[in-house]
Residue, then its C-alpha position, 0 to 999 in steps of 0.5 A: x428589580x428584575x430577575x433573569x433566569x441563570x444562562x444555560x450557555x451551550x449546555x443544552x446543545x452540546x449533543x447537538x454539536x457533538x452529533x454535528x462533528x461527528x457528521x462533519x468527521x465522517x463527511x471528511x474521511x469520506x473526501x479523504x477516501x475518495x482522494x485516496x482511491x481516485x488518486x491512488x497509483x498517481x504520479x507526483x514526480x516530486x514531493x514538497x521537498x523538491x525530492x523524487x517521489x517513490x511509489x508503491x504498487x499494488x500487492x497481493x499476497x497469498x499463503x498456502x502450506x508450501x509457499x507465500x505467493x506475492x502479485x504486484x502491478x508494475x505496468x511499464x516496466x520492462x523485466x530488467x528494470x525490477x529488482x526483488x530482496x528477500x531478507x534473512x529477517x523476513x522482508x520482500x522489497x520490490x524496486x523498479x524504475x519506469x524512466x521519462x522517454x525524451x524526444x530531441x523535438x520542438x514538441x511540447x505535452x498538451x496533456x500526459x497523464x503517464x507515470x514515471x519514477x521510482x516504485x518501490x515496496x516493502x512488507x514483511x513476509x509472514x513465515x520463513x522463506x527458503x530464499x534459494x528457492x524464490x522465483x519471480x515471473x513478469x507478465x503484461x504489468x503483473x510481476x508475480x514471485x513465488x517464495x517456498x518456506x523453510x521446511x520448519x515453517x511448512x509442519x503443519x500446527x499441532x492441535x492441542x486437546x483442552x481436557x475437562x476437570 
């Protein structure tokens, strides 16, 4: 009679393939970011559900001690095409809508790559805004809002001293 020795199974590879996965992970986020940077401000006109796509512009936002200052790209807009709320529960949207210029012309698209749709974007605001006092400026795709805070939101913070005992 001949005797086997007991099968180890995967055991001794486990780490092995653990390591494998995690390479294959990482590989995987990494297409996933290339897609998202190179895709990024691309326009889908509508999503798998036949319905127009939104999209979001590209923010910046700033705070000083006076006021939060937000920047957004919006090329191709025109100033009346924008629409900007601020909410009393603290939320800066930002909506605007580039339509498709149509021609009444036999002429057909050999390659286009401009954007067109709903652009829109929402994101809370970190402080109290004095809504009265919120101005806005578009210039060369660039909108630009400046929202004064609320006196209250403006005193500065208070140190408190930590006393050894």
């Amino acid at each position: 009679m001949k005797h086997n020795k007991p099968s180890k199974g995967l055991a001794p590879y486990k780490d092995k393939i653990m390591k494998n996965q995690r390479a294959v992970d990482e590989i995987h986020d990494e297409i996933n970011h290339i897609f998202d940077q190179h895709l990024k401000g691309a326009v889908m006109p509508y999503d798998d559900f036949g319905d127009m796509s939104i999209l979001e512009p590209d923010i910046e936002i700033t705070e000083t001690n006076k006021a939060v200052k937000v920047s957004a790209e919006l090329p191709g807009l025109a100033p009346e095409e924008i629409e900007i709320n601020v909410s009393t529960d603290g939320y800066l949207t930002i909506t605007g809508e580039k339509r498709h210029e149509t021609e009444e012309n036999d002429k057909g698209y050999y390659f286009s790559e401009r954007s067109y749709g709903m652009v829109q974007r929402t994101v809370p605001l970190p402080t109290d805004i004095d809504t009265d006092k919120v101005s806005a400026e578009y210039k060369n795709g660039v909108l630009k809002i400046d929202m004064p805070k609320l006196p209250t939101a403006q005193e500065k913070l208070k140190k408190i001293p930590v006393k050894a005992k």
